[in-house]
N, C-alpha and C positions, 0 to 999 in steps of 0.2 A: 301398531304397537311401537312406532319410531320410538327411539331413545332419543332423551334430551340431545340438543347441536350439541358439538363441540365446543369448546373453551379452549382460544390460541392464545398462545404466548407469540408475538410478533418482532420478530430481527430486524435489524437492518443491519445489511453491508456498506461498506465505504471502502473507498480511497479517496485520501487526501487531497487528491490533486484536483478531483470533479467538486463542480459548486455546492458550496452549503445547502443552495436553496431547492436543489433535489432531495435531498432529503428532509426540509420542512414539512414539503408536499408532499412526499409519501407518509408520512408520521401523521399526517393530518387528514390525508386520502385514505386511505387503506384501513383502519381501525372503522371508519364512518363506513364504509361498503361492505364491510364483512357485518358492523352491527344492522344493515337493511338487511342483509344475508338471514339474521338471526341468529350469529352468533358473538357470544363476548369476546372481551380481548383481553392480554394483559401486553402493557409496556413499559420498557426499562423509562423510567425518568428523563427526560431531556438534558438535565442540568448532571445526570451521572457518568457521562461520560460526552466526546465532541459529538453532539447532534442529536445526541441520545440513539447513537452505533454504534457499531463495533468495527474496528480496524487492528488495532493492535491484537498482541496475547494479553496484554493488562489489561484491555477492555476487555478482552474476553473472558477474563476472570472476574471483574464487576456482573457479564452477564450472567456465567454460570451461578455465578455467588446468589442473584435475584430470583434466577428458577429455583436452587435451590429452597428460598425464603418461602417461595409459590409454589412447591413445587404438590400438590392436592388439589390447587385450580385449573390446572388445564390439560386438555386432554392431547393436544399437537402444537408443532412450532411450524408457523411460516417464514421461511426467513426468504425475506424480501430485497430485492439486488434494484435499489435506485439508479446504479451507476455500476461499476466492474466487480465491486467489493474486494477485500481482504479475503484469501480463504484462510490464512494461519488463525487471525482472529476468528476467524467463525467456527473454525475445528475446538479451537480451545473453547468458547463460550456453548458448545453444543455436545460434544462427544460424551459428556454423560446427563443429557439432556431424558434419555429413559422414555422418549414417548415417537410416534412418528413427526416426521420431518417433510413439509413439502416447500422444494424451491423454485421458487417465483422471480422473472427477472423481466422488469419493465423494459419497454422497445423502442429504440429510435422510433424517432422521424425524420423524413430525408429532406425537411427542411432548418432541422437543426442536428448540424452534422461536422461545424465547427469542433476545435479541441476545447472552445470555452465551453461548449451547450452540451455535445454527445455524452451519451449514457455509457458506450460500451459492454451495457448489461450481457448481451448476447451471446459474448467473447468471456464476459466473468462469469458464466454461472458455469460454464466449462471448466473454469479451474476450482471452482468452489467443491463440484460432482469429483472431480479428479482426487482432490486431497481426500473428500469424504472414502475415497474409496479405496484410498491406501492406508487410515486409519481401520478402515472396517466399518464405516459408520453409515449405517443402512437411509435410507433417504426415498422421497417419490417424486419425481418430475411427471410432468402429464404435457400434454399439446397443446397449444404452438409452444416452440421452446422461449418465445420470451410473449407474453401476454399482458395488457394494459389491467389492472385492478377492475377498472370500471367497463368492462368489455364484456359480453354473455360465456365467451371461452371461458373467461377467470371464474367466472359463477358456476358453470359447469366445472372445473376442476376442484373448487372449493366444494362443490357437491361429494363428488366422487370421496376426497380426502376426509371430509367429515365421516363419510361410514369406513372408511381404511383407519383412522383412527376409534372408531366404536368398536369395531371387530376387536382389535387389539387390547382397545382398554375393558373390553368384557369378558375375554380371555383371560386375558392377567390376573389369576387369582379367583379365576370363576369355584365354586363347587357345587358339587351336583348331589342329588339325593337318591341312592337306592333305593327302593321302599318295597321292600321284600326279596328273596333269594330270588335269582336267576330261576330259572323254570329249568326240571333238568332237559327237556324234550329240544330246548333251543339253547343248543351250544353255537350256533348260530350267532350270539349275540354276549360272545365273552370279548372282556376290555381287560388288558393288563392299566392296571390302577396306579401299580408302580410308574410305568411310562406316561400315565397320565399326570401324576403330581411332577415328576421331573419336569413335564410341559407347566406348572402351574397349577395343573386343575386337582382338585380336591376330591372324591369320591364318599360322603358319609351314608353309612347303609346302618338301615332299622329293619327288626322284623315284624313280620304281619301281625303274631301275637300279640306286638304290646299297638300295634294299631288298633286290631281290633279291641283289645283294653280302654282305651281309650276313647272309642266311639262309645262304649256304654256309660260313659260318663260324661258325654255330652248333652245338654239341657236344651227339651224340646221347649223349652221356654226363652230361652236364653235371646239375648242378641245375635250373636254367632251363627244359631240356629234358623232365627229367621233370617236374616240377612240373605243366606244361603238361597234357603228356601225359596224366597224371590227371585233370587237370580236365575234359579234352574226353570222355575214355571213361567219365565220370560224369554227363556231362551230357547225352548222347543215347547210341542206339544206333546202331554205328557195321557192322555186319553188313555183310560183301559191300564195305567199304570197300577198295580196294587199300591196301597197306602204302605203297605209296611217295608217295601221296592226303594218308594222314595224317601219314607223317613230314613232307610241305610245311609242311600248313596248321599245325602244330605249331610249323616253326619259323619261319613268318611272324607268327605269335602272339606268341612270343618280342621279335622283331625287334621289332613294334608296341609290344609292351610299354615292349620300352631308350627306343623313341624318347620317348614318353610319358613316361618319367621323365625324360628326358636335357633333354627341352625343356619340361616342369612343364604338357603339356598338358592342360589340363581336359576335351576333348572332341578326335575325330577324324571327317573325312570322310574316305573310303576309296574309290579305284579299284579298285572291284569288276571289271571284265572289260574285255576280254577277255586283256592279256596274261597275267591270271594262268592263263588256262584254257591257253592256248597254250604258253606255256611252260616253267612250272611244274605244270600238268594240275589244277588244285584252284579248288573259288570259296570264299572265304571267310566266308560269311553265320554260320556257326555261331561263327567268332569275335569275329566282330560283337554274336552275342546274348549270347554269354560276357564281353563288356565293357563291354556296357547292364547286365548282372545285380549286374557288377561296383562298377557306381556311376561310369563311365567312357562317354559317350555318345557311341555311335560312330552314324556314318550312312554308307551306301553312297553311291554313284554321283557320289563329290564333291560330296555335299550339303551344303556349308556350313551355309548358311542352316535345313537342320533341324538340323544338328548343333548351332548357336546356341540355338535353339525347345529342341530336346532337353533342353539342359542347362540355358534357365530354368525349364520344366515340373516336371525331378526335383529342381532344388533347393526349388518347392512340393509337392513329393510324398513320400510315403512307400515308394513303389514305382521299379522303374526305368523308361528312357524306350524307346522303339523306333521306326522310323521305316521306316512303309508306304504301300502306293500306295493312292490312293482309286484302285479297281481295276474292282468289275463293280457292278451293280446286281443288288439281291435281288427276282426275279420281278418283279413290281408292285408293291411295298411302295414310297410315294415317302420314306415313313423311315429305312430299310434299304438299307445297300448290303453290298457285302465289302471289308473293309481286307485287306490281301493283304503279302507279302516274299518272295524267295526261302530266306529262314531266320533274320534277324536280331533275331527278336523274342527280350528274355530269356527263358530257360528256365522261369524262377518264373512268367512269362505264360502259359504253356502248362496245356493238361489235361493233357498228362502229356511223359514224355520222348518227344523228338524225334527220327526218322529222320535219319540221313546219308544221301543218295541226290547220286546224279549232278543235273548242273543242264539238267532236260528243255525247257528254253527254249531253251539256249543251244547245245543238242546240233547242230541243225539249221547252227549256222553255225562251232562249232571242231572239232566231231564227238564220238560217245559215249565214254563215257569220262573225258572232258576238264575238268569240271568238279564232281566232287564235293568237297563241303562245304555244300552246298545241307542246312537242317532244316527236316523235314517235318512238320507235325504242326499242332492247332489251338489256338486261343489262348483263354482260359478266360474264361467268364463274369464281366465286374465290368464297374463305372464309372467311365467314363477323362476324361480331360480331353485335348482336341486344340487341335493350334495349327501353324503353319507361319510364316516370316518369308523378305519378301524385300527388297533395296533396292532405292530409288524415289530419284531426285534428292539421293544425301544422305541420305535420313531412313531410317531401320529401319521396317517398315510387317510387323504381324502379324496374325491373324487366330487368334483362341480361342473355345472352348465344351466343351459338353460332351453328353455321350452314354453308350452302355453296352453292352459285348461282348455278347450275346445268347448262349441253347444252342440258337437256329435250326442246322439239320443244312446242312453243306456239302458236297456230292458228292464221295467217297470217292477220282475219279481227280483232286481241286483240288492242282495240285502246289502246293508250297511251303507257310508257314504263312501260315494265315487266320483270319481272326472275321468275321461277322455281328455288322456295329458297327447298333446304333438311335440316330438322331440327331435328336431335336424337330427340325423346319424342314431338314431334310435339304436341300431344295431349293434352299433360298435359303443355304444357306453353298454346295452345291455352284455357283450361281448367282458368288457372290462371288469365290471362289476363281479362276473362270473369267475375270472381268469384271475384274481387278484384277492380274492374271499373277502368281499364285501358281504355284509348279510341281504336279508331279503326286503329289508324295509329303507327307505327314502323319506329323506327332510326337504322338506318342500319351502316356499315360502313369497308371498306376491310381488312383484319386481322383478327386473334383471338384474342383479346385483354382482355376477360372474367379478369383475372387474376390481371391484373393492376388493372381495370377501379374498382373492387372490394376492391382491399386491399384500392385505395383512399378513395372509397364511405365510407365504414367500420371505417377504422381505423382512419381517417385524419378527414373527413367532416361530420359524424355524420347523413347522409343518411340512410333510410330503404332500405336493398335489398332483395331481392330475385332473385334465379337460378333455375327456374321450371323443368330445363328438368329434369329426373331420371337419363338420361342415362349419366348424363356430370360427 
C-alpha cells in the first residue's frame, strides 16, 4: 500500500568565494538522480538568484517567496551543500518552510583539495545544523555526514527521508472515522479527541443506526453493490456462507466505503459486535482486511488510537497496516508470542486465501450462526514493524519496534487469523505496554520502518515515543 514518493523542493547552499561550476553540477546532478529515485523535484530558477542558490537573507527570501508559490507540491526539502554554504541564507529561505528538511553535503576528494577546487561541505553543513538549531528549526541528517548524490548511501538516505516525510505529511491533518460508540466492556481503548485534534488529527463519529439505515438502501443491483461483491468472493473462500451473511457484510462495506469518501477519511475505527451480530447476523473482520489491503486503515473495536498508529506505520511502509491482539504466548519461547484477529488482517498478509466462517468467540453469547464474516487463516512469514498509541495528559504517547512473523506451526483448531510474531526483548515491550496503559491490541505492518516512523514522530510531530526493546 506504499503511498506515492515524495515531491522535493531542492536548495542549494553557497558561498561566494567557492567556483560557480560546483554548483552547475549539482543543479544538473542531483534533480537527474532523485528523478531515477522516482521522485519529482522542484527548483528555484537558475536566473532568480546567483546560480540559482542561496547565500544571502535576500536570496533567501526569493526562496522562501517560491515555496511559498509551491507550496501543495511537495512534500520535503533537500537542501544540498555544493561547497560550505551560507547558513543565514538557508535559515531565512527555509524556517517557515512547513515540511521536513533533509541535509545533504557533497564530499571532498583528496585529490582536489586546493582553495580553488575544495568543497569544504563537511565543515559547512556543521554550521548550517548549528543555526537550524538555535532558530528551532527541526531538520534530518542521516550517515555518512557528507555523501556523493550518485552513491548507494545517498539512495539509502533518500529512502529513509521519503517515508519520514510520508509519516508527517499524512499526519498533518489526518481524520479518522468512529463508526459506532465505543463498546462499554472496552474502556481499554478510550482516546481523548481533544488531544488528538491539537496533534492535527480529526475524530468524526457516526452511529450504527443510521449505518444501518443505510445499508437498507443499498441496491443489490447497483454498481457499488457488485463491485463489492467481487471483491469479497476473490478475496477469501466463502463455502457454507448463508446468502443473507453475505448480502450484509456486502452492503455494510458499501455503506463504509460512502462514508469514507463522503467525509475524506483517511482511516476508520469500527464497532465490530455485537449489534452487528444481533441484528444484522454478520461480524465484519473481512471487510476490515479488504480496506487495510486497500491502503485504508481500518481498526476494530473502536480502536482509534491504533487506527492513528495504523495509518503512520503504512505511510512508512510499503505494505498494508492491521491491527491484532498481543494474544497467547508461544510455549516457553520468552521471544515468541501469537499476534492474533478475528479476520482483519489484509489478505496480501496471509499464506493464502482466507476462510469465511462463523465468529466462534462470539457464538457463546449471540448464538451460532450469528456472526459470520470472521477470516480464517494465517498470516505469512515477513518483518513487520509494531507500534500502538495512547493519550496521556494531552500528549500522544507511542510505543514502536520491530520483529518478524515466523512459519513456527499454529494449532490447526486457532480460530481466526494468526502469526507467530519473534520480538528481540519480547519481555520488556510486553513489560512497557502493561506499565504504561497501552491497550491490548497492536498495529503491525510489513517492513522495518522503526527509523522513519521515529525521526517523524520526534522531530516533525511533537509525539511521545518510545522503543522498549533493549535488544534494538
Amino acid at each position: 500500500m506504499s503511498a506515492d514518493k515524495t515531491t522535493f523542493a531542492l536548495f542549494f547552499g553557497n558561498r561566494g568565494f567557492f567556483p560557480a561550476a560546483l554548483m552547475d553540477e549539482a543543479r544538473t546532478e542531483l534533480p537527474a538522480i532523485l528523478r531515477g529515485l522516482g521522485h519529482d523535484t522542484l527548483m528555484l530558477p537558475a536566473d532568480a538568484t546567483r546560480h540559482g542558490a542561496v547565500e544571502t537573507p535576500r536570496e533567501g527570501e526569493v526562496y522562501a517567496n517560491f515555496l511559498n508559490a509551491h507550496r501543495d507540491r511537495f512534500g520535503g526539502v533537500i537542501l544540498c551543500l555544493p561547497n560550505f554554504g551560507d547558513e543565514t541564507g538557508a535559515v531565512a529561505a527555509l524556517r517557515s518552510a512547513g515540511v521536513p528538511i533533509l541535509i545533504q553535503a557533497y564530499p571532498d576528494t583528496l585529490d582536489k583539495m586546493a582553495p580553488a577546487v575544495r568543497r569544504d561541505s563537511f565543515c559547512g553543513k556543521f554550521s548550517v545544523m548549528d543555526v537550524f538549531c538555535q532558530y528551532g528549526l527541526p531538520f534530518t541528517v542521516a550517515k555518512p555526514h557528507t555523501v556523493h548524490p550518485a552513491s548507494p548511501a545517498f539512495e539509502a538516505n533518500v529512502d529513509f527521508f521519503d517515508r519520514v516525510c510520508r509519516v508527517v505529511h499524512g499526519m498533518r491533518g489526518m481524520v479518522v472515522g468512529a463508526i459506532g460508540a465505543r463498546t462499554t466492556a472496552f474502556k481499554t481503548v478510550r482516546t481523548d479527541e481533544v488531544a488528538l485534534q491539537r496533534h492535527g488529527i480529526t475524530v468524526e463519529t457516526f452511529d450504527l443506526s443510521m449505518v444501518f439505515a443505510r445499508m437498507t438502501e443499498v441496491h443489490a443491483d447497483g454498481g457499488a453493490y457488485k463491485d463489492k461483491a467481487h471483491t469479497l468472493r476473490a478475496i477469501a473462500t466463502w463455502d457454507g456462507v448463508p446468502e443473507g451473511a453475505f448480502d450484509g457484510i456486502v452492503r455494510l462495506g458499501v455503506v463504509i466505503d460512502a462514508l469514507v469518501e463522503e467525509y475524506a477519511m483517511d482511516a476508520i475505527a469500527l464497532r465490530c459486535w455485537i449489534e452487528l451480530q444481533q441484528q444484522i447476523h454478520i461480524s465484519p473482520c473481512v471487510l476490515l482486511g479488504e480496506m487495510n489491503d486497500r491502503g485504508i486503515p481500518a481498526a476494530c473495536e473502536v480502536d482509534i488510537g491504533n487506527a492513528v498508529a495504523m495509518c503512520a506505520l503504512a505511510q512508512a511502509s510499503d505494505g498494508p497496516p492491521s491491527c491484532l491482539d498481543w494474544n497467547n504466548n508461544y510455549a516457553d519461547d520468552a521471544d515468541k508470542c501469537i499476534l492474533f484477529h478475528c479476520g482483519p488482517v489484509p489478505p496480501s498478509m496471509m499464506t493464502c486465501k482466507g476462510r469465511i466462517s462463523d465468529h466462534e468467540i462470539l457464538a457463546n453469547a449471540v448464538g451460532k450462526g450469528a456472526g459470520y464474516g470472521c477470516n480464517v487463516g494465517r498470516i505469512a512469514p515477513v518483518e513487520f514493524t509494531f507500534g500502538s498509541m495512547t493519550t496521556d495528559a494531552g500528549r500522544l504517547k507511542f510505543y514502536i519496534g520491530n520483529g518478524a512473523f515466523t512459519s513456527d506451526p499454529i494449532p490447526e483448531d486457532f480460530f481466526g487469523c494468526a502469526g507467530v510474531a519473534h520480538i528481540k526483548g519480547l519481555q520488556d515491550v510486553l513489560l512497557h505496554v502493561g506499565r504504561h496503559g497501552y491497550r491490548h491490541h497492536v498495529s503491525v505492518v510489513p517492513g522495518q520502518v522503526l527509523e522513519p516512523v521515529r525521526e517523524a514522530f520526534e522531530r516533525y510531530l511533537g509525539y511521545d515515543v518510545a522503543v522498549p526493546q533493549r535488544c534494538v
